[in-house]
C-alpha positions as CSV (number, residue, x, y, z in Angstrom):
1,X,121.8,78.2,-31.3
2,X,119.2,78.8,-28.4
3,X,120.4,79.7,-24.7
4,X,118.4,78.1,-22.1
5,X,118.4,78.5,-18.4
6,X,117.6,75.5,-16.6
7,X,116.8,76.3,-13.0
8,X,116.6,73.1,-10.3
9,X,115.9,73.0,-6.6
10,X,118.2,71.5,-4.4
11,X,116.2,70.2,-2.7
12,X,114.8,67.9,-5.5
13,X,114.8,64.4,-4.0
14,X,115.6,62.7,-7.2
15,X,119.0,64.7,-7.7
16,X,119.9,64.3,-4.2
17,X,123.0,62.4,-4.7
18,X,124.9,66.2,-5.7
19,X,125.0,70.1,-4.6
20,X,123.7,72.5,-7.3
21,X,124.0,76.2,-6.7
22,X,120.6,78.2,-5.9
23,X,121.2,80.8,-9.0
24,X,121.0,77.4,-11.3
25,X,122.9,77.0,-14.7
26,X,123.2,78.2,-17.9
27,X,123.1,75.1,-20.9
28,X,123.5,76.0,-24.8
29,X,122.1,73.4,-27.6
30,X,121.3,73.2,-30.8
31,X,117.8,73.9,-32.1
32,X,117.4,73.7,-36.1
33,X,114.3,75.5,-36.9
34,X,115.5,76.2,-40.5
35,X,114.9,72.1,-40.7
36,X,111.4,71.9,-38.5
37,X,109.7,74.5,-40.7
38,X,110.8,72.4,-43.6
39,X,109.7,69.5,-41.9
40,X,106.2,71.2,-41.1
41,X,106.1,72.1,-45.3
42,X,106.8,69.1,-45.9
43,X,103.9,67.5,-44.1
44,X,101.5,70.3,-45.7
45,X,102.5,68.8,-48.8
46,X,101.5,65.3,-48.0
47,X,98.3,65.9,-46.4
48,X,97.9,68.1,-49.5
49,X,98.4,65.0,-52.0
50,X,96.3,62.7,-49.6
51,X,93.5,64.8,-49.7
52,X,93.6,65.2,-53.6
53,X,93.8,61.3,-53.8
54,X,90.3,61.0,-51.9
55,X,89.2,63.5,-53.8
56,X,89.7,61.5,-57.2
57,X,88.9,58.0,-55.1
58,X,85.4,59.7,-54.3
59,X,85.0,60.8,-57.9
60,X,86.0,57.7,-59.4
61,X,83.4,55.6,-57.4
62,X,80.7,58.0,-56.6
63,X,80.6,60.0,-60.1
64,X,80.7,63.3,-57.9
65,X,82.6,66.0,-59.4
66,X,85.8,67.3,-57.7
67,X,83.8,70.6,-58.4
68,X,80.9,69.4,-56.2
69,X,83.1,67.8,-53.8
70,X,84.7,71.1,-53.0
71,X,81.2,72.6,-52.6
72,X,80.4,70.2,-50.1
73,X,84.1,71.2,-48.1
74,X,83.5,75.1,-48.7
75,X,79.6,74.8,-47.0
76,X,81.1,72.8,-44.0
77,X,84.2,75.3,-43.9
78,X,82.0,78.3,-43.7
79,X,80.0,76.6,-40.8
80,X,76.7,76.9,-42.7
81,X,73.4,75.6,-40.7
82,X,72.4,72.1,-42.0
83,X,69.2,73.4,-43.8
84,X,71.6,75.2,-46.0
85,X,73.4,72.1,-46.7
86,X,70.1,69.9,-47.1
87,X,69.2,72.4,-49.5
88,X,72.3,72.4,-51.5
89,X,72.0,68.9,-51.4
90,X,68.4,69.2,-53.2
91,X,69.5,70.9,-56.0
92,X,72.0,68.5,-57.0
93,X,69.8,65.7,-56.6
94,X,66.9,67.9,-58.6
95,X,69.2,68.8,-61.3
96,X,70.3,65.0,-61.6
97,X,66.8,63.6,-61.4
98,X,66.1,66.0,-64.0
99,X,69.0,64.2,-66.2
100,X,67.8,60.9,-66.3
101,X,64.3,62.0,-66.4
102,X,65.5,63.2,-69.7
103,X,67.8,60.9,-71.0
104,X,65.1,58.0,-70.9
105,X,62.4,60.2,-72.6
106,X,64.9,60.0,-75.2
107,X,66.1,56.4,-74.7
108,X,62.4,56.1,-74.8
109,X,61.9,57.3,-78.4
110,X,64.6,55.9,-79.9
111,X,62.8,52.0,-78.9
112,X,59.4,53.5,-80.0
113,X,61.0,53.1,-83.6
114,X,61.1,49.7,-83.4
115,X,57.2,47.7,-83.5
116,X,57.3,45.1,-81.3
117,X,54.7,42.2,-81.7
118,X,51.5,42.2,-79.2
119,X,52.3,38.6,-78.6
120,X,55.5,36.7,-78.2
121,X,56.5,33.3,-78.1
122,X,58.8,31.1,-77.0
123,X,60.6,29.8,-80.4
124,X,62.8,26.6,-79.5
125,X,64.9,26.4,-82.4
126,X,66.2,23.2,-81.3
127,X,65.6,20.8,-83.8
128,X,62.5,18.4,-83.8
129,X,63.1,14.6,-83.1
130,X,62.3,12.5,-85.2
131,X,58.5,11.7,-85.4
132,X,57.2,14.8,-84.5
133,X,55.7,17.6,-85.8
134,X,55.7,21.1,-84.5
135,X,53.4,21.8,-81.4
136,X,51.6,25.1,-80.3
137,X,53.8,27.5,-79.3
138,X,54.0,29.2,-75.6
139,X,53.8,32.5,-75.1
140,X,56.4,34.7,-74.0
141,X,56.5,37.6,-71.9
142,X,59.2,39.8,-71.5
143,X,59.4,41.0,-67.8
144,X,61.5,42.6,-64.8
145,X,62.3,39.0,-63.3
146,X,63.7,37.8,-66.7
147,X,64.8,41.0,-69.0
148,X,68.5,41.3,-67.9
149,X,68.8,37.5,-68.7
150,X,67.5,38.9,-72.2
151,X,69.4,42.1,-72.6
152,X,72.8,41.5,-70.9
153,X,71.9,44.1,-69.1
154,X,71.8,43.7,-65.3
155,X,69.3,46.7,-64.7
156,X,68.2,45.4,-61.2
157,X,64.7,46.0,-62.0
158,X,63.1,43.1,-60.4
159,X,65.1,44.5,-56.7
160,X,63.1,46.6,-54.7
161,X,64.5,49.9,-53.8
162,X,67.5,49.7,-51.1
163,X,66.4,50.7,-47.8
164,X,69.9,52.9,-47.2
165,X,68.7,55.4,-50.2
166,X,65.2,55.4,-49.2
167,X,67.0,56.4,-45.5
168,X,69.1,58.8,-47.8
169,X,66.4,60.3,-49.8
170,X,64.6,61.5,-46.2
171,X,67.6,62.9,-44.5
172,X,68.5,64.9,-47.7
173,X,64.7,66.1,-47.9
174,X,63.9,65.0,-51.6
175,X,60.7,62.1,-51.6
176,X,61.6,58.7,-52.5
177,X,58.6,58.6,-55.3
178,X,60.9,61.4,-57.6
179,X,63.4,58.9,-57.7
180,X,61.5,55.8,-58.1
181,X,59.1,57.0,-60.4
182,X,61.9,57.8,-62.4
183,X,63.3,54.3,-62.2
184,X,59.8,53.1,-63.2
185,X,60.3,55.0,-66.4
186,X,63.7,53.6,-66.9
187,X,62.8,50.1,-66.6
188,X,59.9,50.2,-68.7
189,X,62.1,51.6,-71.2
190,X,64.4,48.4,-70.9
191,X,61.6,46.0,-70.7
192,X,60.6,47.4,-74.1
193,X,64.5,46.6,-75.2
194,X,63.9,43.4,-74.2
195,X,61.4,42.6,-76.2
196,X,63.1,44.3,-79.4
197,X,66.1,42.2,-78.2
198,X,64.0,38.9,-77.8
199,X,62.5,39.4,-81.2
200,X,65.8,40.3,-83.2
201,X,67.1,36.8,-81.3
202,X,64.4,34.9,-82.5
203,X,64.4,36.8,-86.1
204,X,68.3,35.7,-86.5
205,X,67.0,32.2,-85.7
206,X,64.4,31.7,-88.0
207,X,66.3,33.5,-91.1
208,X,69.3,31.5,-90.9
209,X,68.3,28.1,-89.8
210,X,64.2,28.4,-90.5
211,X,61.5,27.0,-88.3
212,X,61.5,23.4,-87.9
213,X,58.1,22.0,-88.8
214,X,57.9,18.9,-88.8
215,X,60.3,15.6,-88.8
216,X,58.5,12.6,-89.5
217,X,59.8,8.9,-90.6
218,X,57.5,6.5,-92.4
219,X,57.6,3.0,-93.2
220,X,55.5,0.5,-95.6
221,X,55.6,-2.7,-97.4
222,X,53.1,-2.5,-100.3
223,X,52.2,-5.3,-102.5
224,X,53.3,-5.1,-106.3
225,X,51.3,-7.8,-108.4
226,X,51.9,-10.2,-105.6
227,X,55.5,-9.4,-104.7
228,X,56.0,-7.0,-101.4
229,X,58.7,-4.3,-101.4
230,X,59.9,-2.0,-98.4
231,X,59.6,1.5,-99.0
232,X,60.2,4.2,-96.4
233,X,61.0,7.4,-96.4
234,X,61.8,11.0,-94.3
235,X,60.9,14.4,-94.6
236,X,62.4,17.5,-92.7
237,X,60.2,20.1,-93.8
238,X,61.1,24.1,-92.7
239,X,59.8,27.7,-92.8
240,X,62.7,30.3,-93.8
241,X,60.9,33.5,-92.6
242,X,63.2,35.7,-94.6
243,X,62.1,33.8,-98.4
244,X,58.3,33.6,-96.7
245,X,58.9,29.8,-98.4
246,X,59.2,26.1,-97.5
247,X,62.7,23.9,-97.6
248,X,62.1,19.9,-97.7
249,X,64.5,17.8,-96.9
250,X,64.1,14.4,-98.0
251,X,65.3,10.6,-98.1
252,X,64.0,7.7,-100.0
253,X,65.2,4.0,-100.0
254,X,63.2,1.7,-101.6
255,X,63.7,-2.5,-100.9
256,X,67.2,-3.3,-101.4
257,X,67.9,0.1,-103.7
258,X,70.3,2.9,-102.3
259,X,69.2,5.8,-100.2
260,X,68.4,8.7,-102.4
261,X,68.3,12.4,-100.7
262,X,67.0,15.5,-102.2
263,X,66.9,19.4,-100.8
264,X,63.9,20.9,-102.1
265,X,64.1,24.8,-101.8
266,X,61.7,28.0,-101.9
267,X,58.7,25.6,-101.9
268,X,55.6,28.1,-102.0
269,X,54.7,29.0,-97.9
270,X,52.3,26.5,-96.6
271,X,49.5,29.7,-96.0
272,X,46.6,28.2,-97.6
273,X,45.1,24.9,-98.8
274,X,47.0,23.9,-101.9
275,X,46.8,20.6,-104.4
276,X,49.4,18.4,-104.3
277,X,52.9,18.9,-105.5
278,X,54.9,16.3,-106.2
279,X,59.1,16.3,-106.8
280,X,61.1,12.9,-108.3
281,X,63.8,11.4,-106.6
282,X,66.6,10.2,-109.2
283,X,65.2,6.6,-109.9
284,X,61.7,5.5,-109.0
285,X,59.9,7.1,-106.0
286,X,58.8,10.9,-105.9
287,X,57.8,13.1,-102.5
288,X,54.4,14.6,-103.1
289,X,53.1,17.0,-100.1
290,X,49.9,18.4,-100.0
291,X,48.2,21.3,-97.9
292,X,44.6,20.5,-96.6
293,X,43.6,22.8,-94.2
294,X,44.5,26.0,-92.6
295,X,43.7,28.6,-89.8
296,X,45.2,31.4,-88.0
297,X,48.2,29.4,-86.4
298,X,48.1,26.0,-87.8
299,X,48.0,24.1,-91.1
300,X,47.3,20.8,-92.0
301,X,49.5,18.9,-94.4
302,X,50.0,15.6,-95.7
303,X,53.3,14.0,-96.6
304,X,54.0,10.8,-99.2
305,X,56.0,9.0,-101.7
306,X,55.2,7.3,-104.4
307,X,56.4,4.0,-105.4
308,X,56.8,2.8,-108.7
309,X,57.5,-0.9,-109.2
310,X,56.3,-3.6,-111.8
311,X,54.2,-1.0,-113.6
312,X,52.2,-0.8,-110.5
313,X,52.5,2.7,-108.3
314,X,52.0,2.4,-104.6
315,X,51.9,5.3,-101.8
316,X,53.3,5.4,-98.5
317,X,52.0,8.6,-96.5
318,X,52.6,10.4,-92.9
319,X,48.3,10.9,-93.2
320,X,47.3,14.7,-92.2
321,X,49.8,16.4,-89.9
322,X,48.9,19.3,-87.5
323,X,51.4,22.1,-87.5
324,X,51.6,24.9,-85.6
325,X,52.9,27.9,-87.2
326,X,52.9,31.6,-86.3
327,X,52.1,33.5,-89.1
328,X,51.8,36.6,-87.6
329,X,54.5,36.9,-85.2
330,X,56.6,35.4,-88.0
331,X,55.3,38.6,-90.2
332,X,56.5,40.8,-87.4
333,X,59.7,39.4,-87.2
334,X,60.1,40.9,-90.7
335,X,60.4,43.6,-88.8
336,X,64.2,42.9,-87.6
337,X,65.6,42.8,-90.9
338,X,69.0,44.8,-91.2
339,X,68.1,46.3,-87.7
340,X,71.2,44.5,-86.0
341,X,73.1,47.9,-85.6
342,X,70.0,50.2,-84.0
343,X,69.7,47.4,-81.7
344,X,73.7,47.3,-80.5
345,X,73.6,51.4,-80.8
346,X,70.2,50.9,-78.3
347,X,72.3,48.7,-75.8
348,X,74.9,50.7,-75.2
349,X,72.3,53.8,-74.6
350,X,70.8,51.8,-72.0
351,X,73.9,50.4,-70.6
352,X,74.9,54.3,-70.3
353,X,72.0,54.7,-68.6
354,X,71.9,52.1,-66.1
355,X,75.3,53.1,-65.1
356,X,74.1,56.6,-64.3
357,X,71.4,55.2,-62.2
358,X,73.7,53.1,-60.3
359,X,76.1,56.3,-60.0
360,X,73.1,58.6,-59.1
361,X,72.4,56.2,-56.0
362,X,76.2,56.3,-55.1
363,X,75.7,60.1,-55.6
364,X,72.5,60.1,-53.2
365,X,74.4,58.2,-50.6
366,X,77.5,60.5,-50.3
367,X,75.6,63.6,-50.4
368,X,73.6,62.0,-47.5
369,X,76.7,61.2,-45.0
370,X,77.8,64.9,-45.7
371,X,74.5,66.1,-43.7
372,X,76.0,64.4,-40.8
């Protein structure tokens, strides 16, 4: 209990209405300080466990460490000038600089192990229609604008440089070019990904399904000692890079006889001018394919059947055919055999490292606003 002494003037206009003596009065109340210093602990608790939730919040998003954090709170607490401070700040931004620097030197490396082709192209493994046979192919090139479509990756490569870290970088005294030349590195690093990546896409392609060729349809009515028959046929012919050898995929109906179909597997690799081969259907006909001509990226081959009716033998042919193939691209595709875990175990290094960049720049940004 507290005593207090409440002294009022008589003359008080707003008491008017009643006499109190001059000496004034004596009032006791209650006063539970026992219960207001608990109340004051308790709010030192909470502020205590509000300030350690921003400090994780902070962590969590920025990828500052609690450790740094309190750095920060101990320079401002000690009322440091703010060129100690900005220098603080340099060192962590050095140091993590230095990291990434690092990390992609490595990252860097590991890709070198992998020989990508000096040209790519742009392998539609859609499959030809019919009539057609396979044109020149584009070339591809593996850039900024297009590599996260390629790797999965969304490196932001192709975006220029925020102007909030650039604003960043020059209040915290560290120049803009040691972080982007670092990023330079970084992408270049992923572009190189990308084109591993590209390649072991198109390599999974080509050794499953093959490379479609060609997919031609042909149709004649030859005379047999006076009498004419309908023969036509089709021929789906493929390049399965992993055997280095053809597949044929034929059909053959002759007049009113059933459709025959045959699959004609590890044919030798249309590489070089070769006589003419020839494989029978069940009854009558035969496909006979022959290579005429070939040069760095293209061969020329002819497709037919042979008829045999009335003891007379009659051809039906597609005539020369142009196709485009690329040999050497197809050679260094080889390349990407068995590689399908070093290229997952290179993803996720470059996914790491990506997400440090992104985490640096939060980083950059947060030590910034603490120069305020």
């Amino acid at each position: 209990m507290v005593k207090l002494k409440w002294l009022v003037r008589a003359d008080a206009k707003y008491i008017g209405w009643f006499d109190i003596p001059n000496g004034g009065i004596t009032m006791t109340i209650p006063a539970p300080f026992g219960y207001l210093e608990h109340l004051d602990q308790f709010k030192e608790e909470k502020k205590q466990q509000a300030y350690n939730k921003i400090v994780k919040k902070i962590t969590e998003t920025t990828g500052i460490e609690k450790e740094q954090l309190e750095k920060i709170k101990n320079l401002a607490s000690m009322k440091m000038t703010k060129a100690d401070m900005q220098k603080k700040a340099q060192e962590i931004i050095t140091a993590k600089l230095k990291e990434m620097a690092e990390k992609t030197k490595f990252a860097k490396k590991y890709t070198a192990k992998i020989k990508v082709a000096k040209t790519l192209y742009n392998m539609n493994p859609k499959t030809l229609k019919v009539g057609s046979a396979r044109g020149k192919f584009n070339e591809f090139k593996v850039s900024f604008a297009n590599m996260d479509k390629i790797t999965k990756i969304k490196t932001l490569c192709n975006k220029q440089i925020p102007p909030r870290l650039a604003k960043a970088m020059k209040r915290i005294g560290v120049p803009l070019d040691h972080y982007a030349s670092k990023k330079t590195e970084l992408c270049n690093v992923l572009r190189k990904f990308g084109e591993i990546q590209k390649m072991y896409e198109d390599w999974k392609h080509v050794s499953k399904d093959g490379l479609h060729l060609a997919n031609e349809f042909r149709k004649n009515q030859p005379k047999f000692k006076g009498k004419r028959r309908t023969a036509q046929f089709g021929i789906e012919a493929r390049y399965m890079a992993e055997q280095k050898k053809m597949k044929l995929y034929s059909w053959y109906k002759f007049s009113s006889d059933g459709k025959q179909v045959q699959e004609i597997k590890n044919v030798a690799a249309f590489t070089k001018p070769a006589k003419k081969a020839c494989k029978s259907f069940k009854s009558r006909g035969k496909l006979c394919w022959e290579v005429l001509k070939r040069t760095k990226e293209t061969i020329t081959v002819k497709f037919d059947v042979e008829s045999r009716y009335r003891n007379r033998t009659k051809g039906t042919s597609t005539g020369p055919l142009e196709i485009n193939i690329p040999y050497a691209y197809m050679d260094k595709l080889a390349v990407m055999k068995g590689k399908a875990r070093k290229v997952l175990e290179m993803k996720k290094q470059l996914q790491s490292l990506v997400t440090m960049d992104a985490s640096f720049q939060e980083k950059i940004a947060a030590l910034s606003r603490s120069l305020h």
